[in-house]
N, C-alpha and C positions, 0 to 999 in steps of 0.2 A: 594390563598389569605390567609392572617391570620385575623382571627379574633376574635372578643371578644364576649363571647358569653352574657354577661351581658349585653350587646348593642345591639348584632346583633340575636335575637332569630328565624331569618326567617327559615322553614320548609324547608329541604331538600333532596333531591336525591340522594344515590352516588352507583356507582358500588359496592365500598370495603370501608367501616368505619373500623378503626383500632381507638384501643382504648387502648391509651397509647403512650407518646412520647418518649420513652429509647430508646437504642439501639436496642431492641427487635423491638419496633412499629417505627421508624427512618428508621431503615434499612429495614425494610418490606415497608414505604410507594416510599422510594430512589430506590429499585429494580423494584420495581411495575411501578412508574414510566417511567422507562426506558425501560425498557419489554415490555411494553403494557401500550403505552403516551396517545394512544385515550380514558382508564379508567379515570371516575371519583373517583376520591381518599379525601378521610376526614380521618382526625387523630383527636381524641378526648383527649384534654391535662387538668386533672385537674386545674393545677398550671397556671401560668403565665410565661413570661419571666425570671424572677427572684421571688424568698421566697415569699411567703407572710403571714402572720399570720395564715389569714382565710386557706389557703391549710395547711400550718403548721399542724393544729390543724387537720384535715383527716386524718392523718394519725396515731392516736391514736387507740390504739387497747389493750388487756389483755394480757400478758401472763406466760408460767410457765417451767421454767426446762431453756435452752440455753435462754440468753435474747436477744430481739428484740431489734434494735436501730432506734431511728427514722428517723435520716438520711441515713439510709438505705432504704429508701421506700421514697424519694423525690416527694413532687408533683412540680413542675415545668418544663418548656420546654427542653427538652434532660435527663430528670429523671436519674438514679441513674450517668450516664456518667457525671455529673456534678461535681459530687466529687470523682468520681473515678480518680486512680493516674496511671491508665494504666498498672498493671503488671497484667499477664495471661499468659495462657498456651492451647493447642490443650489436647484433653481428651486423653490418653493414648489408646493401641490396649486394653487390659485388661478391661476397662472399660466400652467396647461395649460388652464384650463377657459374655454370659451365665456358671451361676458359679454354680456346682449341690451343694455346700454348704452355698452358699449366696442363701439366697430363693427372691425370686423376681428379680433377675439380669436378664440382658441381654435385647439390644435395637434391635429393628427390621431390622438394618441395622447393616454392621462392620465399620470399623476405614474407610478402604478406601475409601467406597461411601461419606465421607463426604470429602475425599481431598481435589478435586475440590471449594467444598466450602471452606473452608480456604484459598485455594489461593487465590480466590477474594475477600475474608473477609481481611485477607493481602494487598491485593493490593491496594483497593478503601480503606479501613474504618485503615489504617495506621497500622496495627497489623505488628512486626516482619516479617520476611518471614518464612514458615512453616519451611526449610527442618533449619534453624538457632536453631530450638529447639532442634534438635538433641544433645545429650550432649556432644559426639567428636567432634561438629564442634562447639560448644561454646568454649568448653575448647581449643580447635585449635586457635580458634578466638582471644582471649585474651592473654596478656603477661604468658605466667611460673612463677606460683610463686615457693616458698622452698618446697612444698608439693607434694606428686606424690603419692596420695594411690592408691591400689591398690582390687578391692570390690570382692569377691568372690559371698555373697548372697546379696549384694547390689548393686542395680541399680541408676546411677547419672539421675535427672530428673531438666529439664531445667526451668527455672520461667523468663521471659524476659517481659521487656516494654519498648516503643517507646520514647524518649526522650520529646518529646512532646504529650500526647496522644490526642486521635482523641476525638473532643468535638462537641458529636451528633447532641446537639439540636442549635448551633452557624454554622458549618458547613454545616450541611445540612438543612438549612433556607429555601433555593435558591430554593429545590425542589416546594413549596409554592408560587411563583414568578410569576407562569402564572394562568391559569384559569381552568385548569382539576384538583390542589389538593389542598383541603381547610386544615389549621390549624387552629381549635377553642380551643380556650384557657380559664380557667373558664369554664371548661365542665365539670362536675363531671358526669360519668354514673353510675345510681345506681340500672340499671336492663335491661335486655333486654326483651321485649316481641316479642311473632309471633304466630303459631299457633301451638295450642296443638294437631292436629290430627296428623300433617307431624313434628314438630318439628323444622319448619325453622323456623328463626329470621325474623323478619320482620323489627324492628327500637331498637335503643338506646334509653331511656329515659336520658335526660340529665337533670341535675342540676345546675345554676350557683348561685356563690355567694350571689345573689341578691334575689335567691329561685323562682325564676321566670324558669317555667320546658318545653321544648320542647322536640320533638324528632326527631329521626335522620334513616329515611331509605335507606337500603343499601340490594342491593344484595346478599351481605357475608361482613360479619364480621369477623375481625382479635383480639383477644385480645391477650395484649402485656403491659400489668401493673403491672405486677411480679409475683414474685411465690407465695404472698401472696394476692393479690390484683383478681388475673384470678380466683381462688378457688371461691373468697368471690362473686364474681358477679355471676357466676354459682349456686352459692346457691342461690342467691338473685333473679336469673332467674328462677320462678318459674310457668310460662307458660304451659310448657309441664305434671307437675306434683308438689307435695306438696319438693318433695326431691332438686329440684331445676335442671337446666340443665344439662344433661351429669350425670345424679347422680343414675340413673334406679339400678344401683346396689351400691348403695353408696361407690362408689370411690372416689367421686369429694373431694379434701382437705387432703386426707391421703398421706401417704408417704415422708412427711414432710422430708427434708435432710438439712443440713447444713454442714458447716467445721470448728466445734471449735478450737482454736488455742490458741496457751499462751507461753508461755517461762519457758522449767521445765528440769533440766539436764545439767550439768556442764560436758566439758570434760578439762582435762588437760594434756596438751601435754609432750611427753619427753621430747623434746626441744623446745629452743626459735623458731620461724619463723617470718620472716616479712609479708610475707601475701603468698593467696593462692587465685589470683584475683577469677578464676573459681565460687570458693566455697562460698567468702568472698564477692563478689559484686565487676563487671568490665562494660565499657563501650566498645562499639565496634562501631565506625561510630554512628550511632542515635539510639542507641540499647541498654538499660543497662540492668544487670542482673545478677542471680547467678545460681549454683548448687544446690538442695537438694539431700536427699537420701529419697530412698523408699525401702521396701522389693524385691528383685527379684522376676518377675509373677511368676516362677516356685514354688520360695518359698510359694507363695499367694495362688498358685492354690492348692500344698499339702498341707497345714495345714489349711485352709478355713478362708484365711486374708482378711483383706479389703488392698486399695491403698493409704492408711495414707504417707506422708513424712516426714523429718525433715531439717531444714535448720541448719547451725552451724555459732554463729555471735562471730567475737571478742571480748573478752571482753579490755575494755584500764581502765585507772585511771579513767575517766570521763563517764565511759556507764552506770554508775547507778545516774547519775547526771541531773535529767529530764530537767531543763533549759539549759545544754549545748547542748543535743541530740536535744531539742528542735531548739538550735539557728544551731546549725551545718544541721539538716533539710532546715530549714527556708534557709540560705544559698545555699543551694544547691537548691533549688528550685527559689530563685532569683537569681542565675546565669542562671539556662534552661531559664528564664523568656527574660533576656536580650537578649539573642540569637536567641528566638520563640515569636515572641510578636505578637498572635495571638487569647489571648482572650481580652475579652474586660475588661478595669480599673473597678477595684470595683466587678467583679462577684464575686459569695460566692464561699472560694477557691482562688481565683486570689493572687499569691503570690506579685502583684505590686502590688496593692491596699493600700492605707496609710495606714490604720488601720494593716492589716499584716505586710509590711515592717518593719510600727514602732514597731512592737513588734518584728519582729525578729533583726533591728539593735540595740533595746536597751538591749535583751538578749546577744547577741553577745559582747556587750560593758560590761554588768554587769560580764559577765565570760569571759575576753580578752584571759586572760589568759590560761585559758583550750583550749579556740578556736584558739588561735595563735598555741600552740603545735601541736592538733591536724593539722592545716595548714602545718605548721612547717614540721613534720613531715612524713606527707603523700606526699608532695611535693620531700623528699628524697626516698621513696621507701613506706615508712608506716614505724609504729609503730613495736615494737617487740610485738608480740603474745604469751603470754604461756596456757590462757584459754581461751575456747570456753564456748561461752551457746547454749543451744539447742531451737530453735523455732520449737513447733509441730502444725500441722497443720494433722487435722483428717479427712476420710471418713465416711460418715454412712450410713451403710447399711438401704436400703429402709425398712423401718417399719411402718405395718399399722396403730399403735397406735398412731405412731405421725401423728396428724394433725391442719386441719383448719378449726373450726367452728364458729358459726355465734353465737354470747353470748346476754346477754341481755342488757347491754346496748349499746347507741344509737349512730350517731355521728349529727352534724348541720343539715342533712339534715332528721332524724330522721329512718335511714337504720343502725341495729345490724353492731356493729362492731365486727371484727373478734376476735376471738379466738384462741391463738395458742399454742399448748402442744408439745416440743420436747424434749427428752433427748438423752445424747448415751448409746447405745445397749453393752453387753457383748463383744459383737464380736466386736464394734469398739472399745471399752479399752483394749480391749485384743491386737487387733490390732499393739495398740501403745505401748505397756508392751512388744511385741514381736520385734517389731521395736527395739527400745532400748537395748535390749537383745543381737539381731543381731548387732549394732554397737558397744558395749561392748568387743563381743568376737574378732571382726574385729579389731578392735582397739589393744587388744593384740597381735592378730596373726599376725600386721603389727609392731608392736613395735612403731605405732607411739603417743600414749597417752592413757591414762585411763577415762572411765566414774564411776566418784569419785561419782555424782548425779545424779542416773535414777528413773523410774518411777517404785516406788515398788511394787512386787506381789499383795497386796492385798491394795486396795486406799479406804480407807473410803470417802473421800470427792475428788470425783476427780479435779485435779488441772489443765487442760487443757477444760478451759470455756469462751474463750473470742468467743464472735459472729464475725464469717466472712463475715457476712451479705447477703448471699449467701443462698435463699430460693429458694428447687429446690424440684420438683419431685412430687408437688400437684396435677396436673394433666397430669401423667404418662402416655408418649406412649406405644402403644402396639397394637397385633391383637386380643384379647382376651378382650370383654365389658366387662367379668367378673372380670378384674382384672386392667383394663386402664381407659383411660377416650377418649384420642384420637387415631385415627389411624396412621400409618406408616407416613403420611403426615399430619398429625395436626390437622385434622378435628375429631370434637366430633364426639363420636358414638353416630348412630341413629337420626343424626341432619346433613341438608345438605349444610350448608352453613356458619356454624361459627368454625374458627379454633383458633388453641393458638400458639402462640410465644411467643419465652423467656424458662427460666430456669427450669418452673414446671412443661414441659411436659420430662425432664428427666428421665429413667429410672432409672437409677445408676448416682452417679457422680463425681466419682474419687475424688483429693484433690484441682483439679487446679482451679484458680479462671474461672468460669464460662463463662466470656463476650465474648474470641474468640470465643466457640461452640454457643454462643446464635444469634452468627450476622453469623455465616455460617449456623444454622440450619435458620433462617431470610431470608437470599439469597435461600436459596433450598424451602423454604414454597412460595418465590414471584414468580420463574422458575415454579412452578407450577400452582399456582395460574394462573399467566399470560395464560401457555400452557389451563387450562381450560376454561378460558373463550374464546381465541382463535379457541377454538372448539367447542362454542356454538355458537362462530361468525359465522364460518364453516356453519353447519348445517339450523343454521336460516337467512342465505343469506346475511349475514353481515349486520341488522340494529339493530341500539344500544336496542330498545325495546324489539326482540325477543332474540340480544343475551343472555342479562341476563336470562330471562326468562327462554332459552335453558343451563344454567350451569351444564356442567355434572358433573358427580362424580368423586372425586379424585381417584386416580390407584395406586395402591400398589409399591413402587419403583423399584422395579423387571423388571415390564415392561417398562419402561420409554427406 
């Protein structure tokens, strides 16, 4: 059932409370589901079905160095999937692996064991098909344009999105339909208590709107509220000890990652070209996409790089003309609209919605003219090419300094709002200073253009600061309490029943947008979950009382 919890404040039970409706806590309660239908399942959604003031305003927080965007941290039902526009990527082999000059690398699993997961991350939740990222069968995939480089220490890295992306919290409604998974809406959770001897959770305090507070018991808890949002409740869970949950060695909130990005670096080509679909952005069946470049691992692994990319975009008459790029957007987004008419009139985002449309047909009409060329042209082949700009998009290596603390002031419901400090590290500027470096000389030794504007040796003010909104790595898996917060499968240390999903139990995080690895690590945390209580059905004869009761401990993925 769905409900509102400003209405419906009745006292409940559930197997697995999940808290948070993203693709993180979505995909956990949609596995869960299906795995094991005889669980009671509750998802706790701040927001509502659509914006509203009051959640609006939750999301208000401090902070210093990369800036925070508020709509990056959505309270509403299907959270940040709501305005996401669908491009991502599977984490590279590199990015699993232990790096002796990156200090804190390396996840407790490699690239393969999560395969499996992507492919059903893929299959159900609309993501490309994995083996499509491959950058030979993109570039295979799409027409040949005039360009055929050829990378010595660069590696082509794929970025693809579904033409329609999958819209978590609309989509998978349906889970909610029967009587084993409730949706409560207007739930704010702003702690969890249980008992401070064993450390298990016992209930959710919730919060709504109205300030009116119940709470919510569950077996095990899932938190799946973001990278900045999981931190902040664990501190705010302060049950087991003064430092907050999961915090016995103060981990909980460090490691702060993001993937700054910006537009810095001009190349100019020898010659004209009309395009280079691969590199330049191509469509393939429901699939669009392009090439970046990245360092070669090898490269990364001797000089002690991180996995930073860059994209290369055309420059035309009109790219520095923000109302044309504006309306040529808006256009291409009501075209997909006509062809997938699958969300509903009027959500935030919905490119049908009058208030959008009319802003994009009357940009379109105010510059006909830019937008008929562009038409014009691309309809023949494209535009001739002789500049490129460079879009950089950063790695940052896991750093304990950056993180997430609990500040002094308050929010509505009078719970510290977070605090967050991140910048980039030497070694991720460097990173990108090397990156460039390497496309430079490439670029000579192919004869096919010059980088006339890179990023120079020494940057007083670095110019690669746009937020990717991409908060990962807060509370870091790992086997080691001293240095993580969860285990191999998600479960906090020293606490036996509450786990995390989503993006902040990342070790490292490569440069790719996050959301495929968040919904295949999602699918592998509900495959277990399920298989555990499973085997406490096992044990305690199959009745729902003792099975919870009997939940055994998660198992290392080794053994599975």
């Amino acid at each position: 059932m769905i409900l509102d919890q400003s209405t419906d404040r009745a006292t409940s039970t559930y197997d697995v409370c999940i808290v948070g409706s993203g693709p993180a806590g979505l995909t956990l309660a949609a596995e869960l589901a299906d795995r094991a239908p005889e669980l009671r399942i509750c998802v706790l959604e701040s927001g509502r079905r659509h914006p509203t003031d009051f959640a609006d305003a939750l999301r208000d927080l401090d902070w210093e160095g990369i800036p925070i965007e508020p709509q990056s941290r959505e309270r509403v039902f299907g959270g940040a999937s709501a305005t996401w526009a669908g491009l991502s990527s599977p984490l590279d082999r590199i990015d699993f692996e232990r790096r002796n000059t990156v200090r804190f690398s390396g996840w407790p699993f490699d690239r393969d064991h999560l395969l499996p997961f992507y492919a059903h991350a893929a299959e159900r939740y609309r993501f490309p098909p994995i083996e499509m990222f491959e950058p030979e069968r993109w570039r295979s995939a799409v027409p040949q344009g005039d360009l055929a480089p050829q990378w010595r220490q660069l590696q082509p890295t794929a970025m693809l999105a579904p033409r329609e992306p999958f819209r978590f919290g609309p989509e998978l409604a349906g889970v909610f339909s029967g009587c084993q998974a409730d949706l409560r809406l207007d739930a704010t959770v702003i702690r969890l208590e249980g008992d401070p001897a064993t450390g298990r959770a016992e209930a959710a305090v919730v919060r709504s709107s109205s300030g009116a507070e119940t709470r919510v018991h569950a077996r095990a808890f899932g938190l799946a509220c973001g990278g900045l949002e999981n931190a902040r409740l664990l501190l705010l869970s302060t049950y087991p000890g003064r430092r907050g949950l999961g915090n016995e060695a103060d981990q909980v909130g460090r490691y702060l990652m993001n993937h700054p990005k910006g537009d810095f670096g001009v190349v100019v080509l020898r010659r004209r070209v009309r395009a280079e679909p691969a590199y330049f952005g191509a469509t393939h069946g429901d699939v669009f996409g392009s090439l970046g470049l990245r360092l070669s691992e090898s490269l990364q692994h001797g000089r002690g790089l991180l996995n930073s990319y860059l994209r290369l975009r055309p420059v035309h008459d009109w790219s520095d003309m923000p109302e044309v790029r504006l309306a040529l957007d808006g256009l291409g987004r009501l075209k997909r609209q006509l062809v997938h008419r699958s969300r509903p009139p009027g959500a935030r985002g919905d490119p049908a919605s009058p208030t959008t449309s009319g802003t994009t047909l009357g940009l379109a009409w105010r510059n006909r003219r830019e937008v008929w060329r562009h038409l014009r042209l691309h309809r023949r082949g494209g535009a001739w090419i002789h500049t490129l700009r460079i879009r950089n998009f950063m790695e940052m290596e896991p750093n304990a300094e950056n993180r997430v603390t609990l500040g002094r002031r308050t929010d509505g419901f009078g719970t510290p709002l977070p605090e967050v400090r991140h910048a980039p590290s030497q070694r991720d500027r460097s990173t990108m200073q090397e990156l460039h470096a390497t496309l430079a000389a490439e670029l000579q030794h192919q004869r096919w253009g010059q980088l006339v504007t890179g990023l120079p040796a020494d940057t007083g003010r670095w110019p690669i600061r746009e937020p990717a909104s991409h908060h990962m790595g807060t509370t870091r898996m790992g086997t080691d309490p001293a240095t993580s917060v969860v285990d191999p499968d998600g479960r906090i240390h020293g606490c036996p029943n509450v786990f995390v999903a989503g993006s902040s139990v990342f070790p490292t995080c490569g440069s790719a947008n996050p959301t495929f690895t968040i919904v295949a690590l999602s699918v592998r945390l509900a495959e277990h979950l399920a298989g555990t209580f499973h085997a406490g059905a096992s044990r305690a004869g199959g009745s729902r009382r003792d099975k919870t009761a009997h939940m055994t401990s998660p198992q290392p993925p080794d053994s599975r």
